[in-house]
C-alpha positions as CSV (number, residue, x, y, z in Angstrom):
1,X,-7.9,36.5,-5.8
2,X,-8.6,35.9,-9.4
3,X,-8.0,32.9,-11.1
4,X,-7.1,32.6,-15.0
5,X,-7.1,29.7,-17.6
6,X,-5.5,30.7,-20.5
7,X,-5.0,27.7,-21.9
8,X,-6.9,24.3,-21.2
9,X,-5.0,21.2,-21.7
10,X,-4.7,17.5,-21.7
11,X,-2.1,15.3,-19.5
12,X,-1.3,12.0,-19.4
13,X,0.9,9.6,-16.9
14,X,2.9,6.9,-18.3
15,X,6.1,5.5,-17.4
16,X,8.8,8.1,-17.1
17,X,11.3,7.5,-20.2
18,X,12.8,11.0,-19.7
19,X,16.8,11.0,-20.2
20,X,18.7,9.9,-17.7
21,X,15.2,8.1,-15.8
22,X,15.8,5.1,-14.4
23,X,15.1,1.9,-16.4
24,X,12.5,-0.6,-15.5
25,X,11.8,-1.2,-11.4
26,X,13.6,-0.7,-8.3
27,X,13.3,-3.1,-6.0
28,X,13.6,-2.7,-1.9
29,X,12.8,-4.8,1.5
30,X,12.4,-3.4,5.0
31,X,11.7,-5.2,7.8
32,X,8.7,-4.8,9.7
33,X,10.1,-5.6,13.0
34,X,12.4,-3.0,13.3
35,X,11.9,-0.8,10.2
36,X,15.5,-1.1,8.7
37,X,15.6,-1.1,5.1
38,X,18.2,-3.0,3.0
39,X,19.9,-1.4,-0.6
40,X,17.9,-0.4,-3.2
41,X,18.2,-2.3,-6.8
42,X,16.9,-2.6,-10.1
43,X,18.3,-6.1,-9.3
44,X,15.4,-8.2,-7.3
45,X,18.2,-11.0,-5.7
46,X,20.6,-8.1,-5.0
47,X,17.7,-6.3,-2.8
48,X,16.4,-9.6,-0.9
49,X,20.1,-10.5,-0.1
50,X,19.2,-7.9,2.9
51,X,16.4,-10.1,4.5
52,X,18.5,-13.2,4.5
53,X,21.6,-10.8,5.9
54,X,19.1,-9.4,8.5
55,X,17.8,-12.3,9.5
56,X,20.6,-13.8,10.2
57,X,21.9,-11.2,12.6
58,X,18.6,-10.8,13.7
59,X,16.6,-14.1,14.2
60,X,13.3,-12.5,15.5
61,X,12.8,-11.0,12.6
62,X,11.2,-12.8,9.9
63,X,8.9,-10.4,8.3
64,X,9.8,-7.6,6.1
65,X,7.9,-5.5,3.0
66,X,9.2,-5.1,-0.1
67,X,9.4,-1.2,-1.4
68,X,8.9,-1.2,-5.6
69,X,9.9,2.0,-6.9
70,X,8.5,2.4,-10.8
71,X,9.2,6.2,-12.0
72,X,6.4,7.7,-13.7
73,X,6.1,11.4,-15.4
74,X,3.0,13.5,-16.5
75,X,3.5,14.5,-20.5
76,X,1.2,17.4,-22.1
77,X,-1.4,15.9,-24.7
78,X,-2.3,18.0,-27.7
């Protein structure tokens, strides 16, 4: 096998701000008792609404993980 560089070149990762990329965070909770995981939402309240809903149907299970989802995207440097 051969193996070419034709062109060497710079990258960078920053925050993705492609068209039609999500804006800002997403925000997520599972529970660690039984792994099921509420809706995800750029909204933090709207995702931790789960834990209280889960709990509540749920008693034993007080402990859960919150999932942030931040979109990143390589761009080409000069």
């Amino acid at each position: 096998m051969t193996r070419t560089v034709i062109r060497r070149m710079d990258w960078t990762c920053g925050p993705d701000r492609s068209p039609g990329a999500p804006d800002g965070l997403l925000h997520e909770f599972q529970c660690t008792t039984c792994g099921d995981t509420g809706e995800c939402s750029d909204d933090f309240e709207t995702a931790r609404d789960f834990t209280f809903q889960h709990t509540g149907r749920n008693p034993r299970h007080t402990g859960y993980r919150e999932v942030v989802h931040r979109f990143w995207r390589m761009y080409r440097g000069s």
